[in-house]
Structures are given as structure tokens and as C-alpha cells.
N, C-alpha and C positions, 0 to 999 in steps of 0.2 A: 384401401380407399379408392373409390370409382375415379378414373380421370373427366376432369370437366369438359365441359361440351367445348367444342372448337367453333361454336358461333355465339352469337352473342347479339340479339335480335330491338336492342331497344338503348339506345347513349346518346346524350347532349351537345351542344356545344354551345358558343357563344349568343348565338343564333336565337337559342333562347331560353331557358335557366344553366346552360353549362356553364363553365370554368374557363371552358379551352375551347380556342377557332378548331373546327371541322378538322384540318389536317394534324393538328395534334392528337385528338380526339385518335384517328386513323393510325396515329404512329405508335401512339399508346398501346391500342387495340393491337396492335400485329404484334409488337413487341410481350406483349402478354399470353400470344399464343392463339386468337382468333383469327379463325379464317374466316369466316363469313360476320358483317358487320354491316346494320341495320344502324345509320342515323337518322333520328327521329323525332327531330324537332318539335316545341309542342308550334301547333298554326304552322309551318313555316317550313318551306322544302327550299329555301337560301341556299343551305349550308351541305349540296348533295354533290353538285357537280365540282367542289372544292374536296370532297371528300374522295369521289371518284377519283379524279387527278393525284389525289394523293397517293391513294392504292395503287397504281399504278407501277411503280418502283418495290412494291413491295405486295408479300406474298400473303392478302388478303383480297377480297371481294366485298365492295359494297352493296347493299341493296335498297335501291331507293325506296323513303319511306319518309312518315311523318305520322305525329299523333296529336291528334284531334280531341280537344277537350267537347266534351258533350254532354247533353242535360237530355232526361226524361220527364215525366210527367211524375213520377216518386224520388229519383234519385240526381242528384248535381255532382259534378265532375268524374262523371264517368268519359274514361280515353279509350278513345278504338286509335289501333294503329292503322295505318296503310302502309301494305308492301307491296313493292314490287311495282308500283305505279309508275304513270309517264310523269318524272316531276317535270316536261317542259310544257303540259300542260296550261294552256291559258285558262280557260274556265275553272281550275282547280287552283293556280293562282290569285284568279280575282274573287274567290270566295278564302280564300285563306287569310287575303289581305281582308276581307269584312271581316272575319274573325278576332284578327289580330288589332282593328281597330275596337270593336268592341271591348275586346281584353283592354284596351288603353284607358277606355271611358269608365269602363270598372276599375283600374284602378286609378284615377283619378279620383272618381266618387268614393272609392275606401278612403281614398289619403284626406278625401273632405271630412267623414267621420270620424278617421282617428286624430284631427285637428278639434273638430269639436268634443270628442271626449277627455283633449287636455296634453296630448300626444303631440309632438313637434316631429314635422317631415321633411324630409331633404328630397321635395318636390325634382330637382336636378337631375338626381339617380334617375326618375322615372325618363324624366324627359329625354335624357344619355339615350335610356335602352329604345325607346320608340324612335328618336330619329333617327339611331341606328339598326329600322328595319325589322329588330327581334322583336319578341312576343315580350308583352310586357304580363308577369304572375304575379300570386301574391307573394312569392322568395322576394322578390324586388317590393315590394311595399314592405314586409318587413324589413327587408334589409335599410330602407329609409327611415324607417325609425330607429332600428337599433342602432344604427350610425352615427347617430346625434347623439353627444358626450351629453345635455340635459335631460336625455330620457333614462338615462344609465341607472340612477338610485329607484324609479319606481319601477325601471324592468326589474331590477335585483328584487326587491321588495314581493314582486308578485312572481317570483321562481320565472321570468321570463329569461333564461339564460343563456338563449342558443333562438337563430330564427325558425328554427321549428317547432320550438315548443310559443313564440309569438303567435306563430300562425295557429295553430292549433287552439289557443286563447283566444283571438281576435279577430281573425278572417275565416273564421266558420260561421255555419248558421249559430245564431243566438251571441255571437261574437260581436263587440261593438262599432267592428273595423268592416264588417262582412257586406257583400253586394253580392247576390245572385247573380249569375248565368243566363243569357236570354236565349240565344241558339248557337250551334247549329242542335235539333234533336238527335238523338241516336241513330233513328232512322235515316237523316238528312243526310249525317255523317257519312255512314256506309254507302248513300247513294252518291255522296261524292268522290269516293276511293273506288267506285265501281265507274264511274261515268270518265276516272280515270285510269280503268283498266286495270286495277288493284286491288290487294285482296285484304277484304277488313278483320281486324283480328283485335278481341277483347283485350284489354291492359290490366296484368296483373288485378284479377279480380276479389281480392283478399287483402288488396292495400285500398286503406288503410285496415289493420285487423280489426279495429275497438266499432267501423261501420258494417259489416257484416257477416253473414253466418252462410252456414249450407244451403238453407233451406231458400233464402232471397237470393244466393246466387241463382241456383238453380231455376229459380221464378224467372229471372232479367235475363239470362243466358238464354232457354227457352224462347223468350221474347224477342230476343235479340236477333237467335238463327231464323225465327219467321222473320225477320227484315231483310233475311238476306246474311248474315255474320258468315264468316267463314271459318274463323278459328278463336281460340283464345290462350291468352299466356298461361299456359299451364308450367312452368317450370318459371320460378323466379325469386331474387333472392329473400323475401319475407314470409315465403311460402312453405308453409311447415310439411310435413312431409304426409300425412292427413288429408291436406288441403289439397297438395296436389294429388293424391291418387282420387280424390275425390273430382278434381276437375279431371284427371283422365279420364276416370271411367265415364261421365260424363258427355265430356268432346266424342269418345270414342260412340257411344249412343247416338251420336246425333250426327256423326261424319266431321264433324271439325279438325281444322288442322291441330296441332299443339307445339308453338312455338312456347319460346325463355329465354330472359335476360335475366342483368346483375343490374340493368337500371343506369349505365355510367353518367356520372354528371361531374364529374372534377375528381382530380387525388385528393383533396381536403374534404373533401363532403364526408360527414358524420355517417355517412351511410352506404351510400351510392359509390362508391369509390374506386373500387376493383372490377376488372375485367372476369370473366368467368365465373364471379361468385355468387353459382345455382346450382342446385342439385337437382339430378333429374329419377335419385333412385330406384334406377337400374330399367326404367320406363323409357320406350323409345318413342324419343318426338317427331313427329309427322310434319314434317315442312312442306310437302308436297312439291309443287312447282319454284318454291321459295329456296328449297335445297341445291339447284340446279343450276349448271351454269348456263 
């Protein structure tokens, strides 16, 4: 069996849907065998210079970074990461914080809907996580509902058993909890990881599986590198092995770098969990200037 990559280019923390403050996240990470570690908060480059310091005592490298929820003109929550950026960047703070406020007003207005559709919210959570700075998602609007012991018989009822499978119900399009995304575009995105001297890079382009196929990646990807895209996650952990040679050969057509992660967002996440858990079979990833100390 091929040994896993010793980077690990994309994990959470409190900051904003993780588990764990920054420096846990880092002690995690090393202790699991990463050397290079990318946090990448969604909105939110908080949680870097806590992360730095961390690394410090031990035998890992961070790489400043953050990911950026963004909308097209076909496609809603598409993530570009930024690495490698100056996160002390003012102009890249003061749009991160519009961002992050917007996210707040979204979910506000979800938590208005799923009150009207009958739904009881522990309005509180949200408030917790905004005046603490983080990005407020839809994890946290579900999590407000499933939190409430009176919501429990009608989750059970309609197989809502896990907040991902809420979200997946109700905070998507045609979901009754759902609010669109207003900006940053894709394009805007990129130009803001550029204008902070960072390199933008597509997120896991195959999550979720059941939203797209080859042939629309291939479309948005194309699109994307005329904006300017620098690379995309081609190695990551929902990525079948298919998918990624198909994003390589791909990236490799069009000059792209080809980072990978496992996604870290806490030890308990249903999914997200583990350090290193990607496969890059037997394809060598292109990190370019990202590689380097």
C-alpha cells in the first residue's frame, strides 16, 4: 500500500466549522505525520498566526491560507482556497469580514424559514459563533435545530439523523431552510487571493458526488483557469480514483498545480476526521511554490 502524502493541504478549526482551536488542529496534524499543513478556514484567516506559533515547537510547516465560499452565475457554493497568502493583509481582511457577515445574515434568514416551516432554533448557537468572530455555516444552523430535544420526533420521522443528512434536506436549493449566496463570484474570489499575493486553487471539485459529473467539471474548471485559477484539489478524500486521474490529466493540460487533503474538521466528524486520509495513486502532486520552504 502506497504511504500517504506528508501534507495535508486543507483542515478547520474553531474559527469556523471545526472542533478544535487552531493549535490543536496543528498538534493533531503533526502528531499524525504531516509536514506541511494548510488551515483554511472557511471566510476567515483568524486562526493562522495561532496555528503558526503552534508549529513552531514542532516538526510541521504551516501554510497560510483560507477558503473562500463562492457563487457563479450556474453553480452555488463553490470553494477556492488561497495559499500561500499574506494573511496580514488589510484589504483581504476587510472583505473576508463582508463575507463573513453576509454568511451571518444567511443564516439568520435560514433560521427565519425553518421557524416558519414549524422548526424550533436555538437562535443562541448562531449568535455564540458570530460574536465569536467565526464564519457562521449551514453545520451551525443545523446544528440549531437538531439541538432542540422538540425537534427530535419529526427529525426521526423524516430519516434526519445526523446534521448532514439536515443539511442535505433543508439547506439546499429547493430545501425549505435554504437562502442563496450573494458574492463573493468566483472570479472576485480569485482576484482576492491574488491581490493578496496567493495562489487560488479549486476545492475538492467532486464534493459533493450526487452535484457533478466530468463533463461540468471540466466546463467550470476551464472557466475558472481563464480567471486566473491556479490549481485544483485533485487528490482528496471523496475522490474516487477515476475522478482523480481525470482531474489530473486535466490540471496537467492546462498547467495547474494539483494539491490534496483529507478535509480535517474534528476527531468526531462522520467524515472529515483523519489526517492523511487521500490517495494520490501513485500520481505526483504539483505544489509548486506551495512545496517549498
Amino acid at each position: 500500500m502506497a504511504t500517504p502524502p506528508r501534507f495535508d493541504l486543507q483542515s478547520h478549526s474553531t474559527h469556523s466549522d471545526g472542533a478544535l482551536p487552531p493549535a490543536e488542529v496543528v498538534e493533531r496534524a503533526a502528531a499524525a505525520g504531516v509536514e506541511l499543513l494548510a488551515l483554511s478556514d472557511h471566510d476567515s484567516i483568524a486562526g493562522v498566526d495561532e496555528a503558526i506559533k503552534a508549529s513552531e515547537q514542532l516538526p510541521i510547516r504551516i501554510l497560510p491560507a483560507v477558503e473562500i465560499t463562492a457563487i457563479d452565475s450556474q453553480h452555488e457554493d463553490i470553494h477556492l482556497l488561497g495559499y500561500a497568502l499574506n494573511h496580514h493583509d488589510p484589504l483581504l481582511s476587510e472583505r473576508l469580514s463582508e463575507a463573513r457577515a453576509e454568511r451571518q445574515q444567511r443564516g439568520s434568514r435560514m433560521a427565519d424559514l425553518l421557524e416558519a416551516d414549524g422548526w424550533a432554533v436555538d437562535r443562541s448557537l448562531l449568535h455564540k459563533v458570530a460574536e465569536s468572530g467565526s464564519t457562521v455555516g449551514r453545520p451551525h444552523v443545523a446544528a440549531a435545530v437538531s439541538s432542540v430535544e422538540s425537534n427530535s420526533g419529526r427529525l426521526a420521522e423524516l430519516g434526519l439523523t445526523d446534521d448532514g443528512k439536515l443539511i442535505g434536506s433543508l439547506l439546499v436549493p429547493g430545501g425549505t431552510g435554504y437562502v442563496p449566496r450573494e458574492h463573493p463570484t468566483v472570479e472576485e474570489a480569485i482576484g482576492w487571493v491574488h491581490d493578496a499575493d496567493g495562489l487560488a486553487v479549486y476545492a475538492h471539485p467532486f464534493f459533493p458526488p450526487e452535484r457533478y459529473d466530468e463533463e461540468l467539471i471540466e466546463t467550470v474548471l476551464r472557466r475558472y483557469v481563464a480567471a486566473g485559477l491556479d490549481g485544483v484539489e485533485c487528490f482528496y478524500t471523496t475522490h474516487s480514483e477515476s475522478q482523480t486521474r481525470f482531474l489530473y490529466g486535466l490540471a496537467d493540460e492546462l498547467g495547474l498545480l494539483t494539491t490534496g487533503s483529507a478535509d480535517f474538521h474534528g476527531p468526531e466528524h462522520p467524515n472529515f476526521r483523519e489526517f492523511r486520509a487521500f490517495a494520490t495513486y501513485d500520481l505526483e502532486p504539483k505544489l509548486g511554490r506551495l512545496g517549498r520552504a
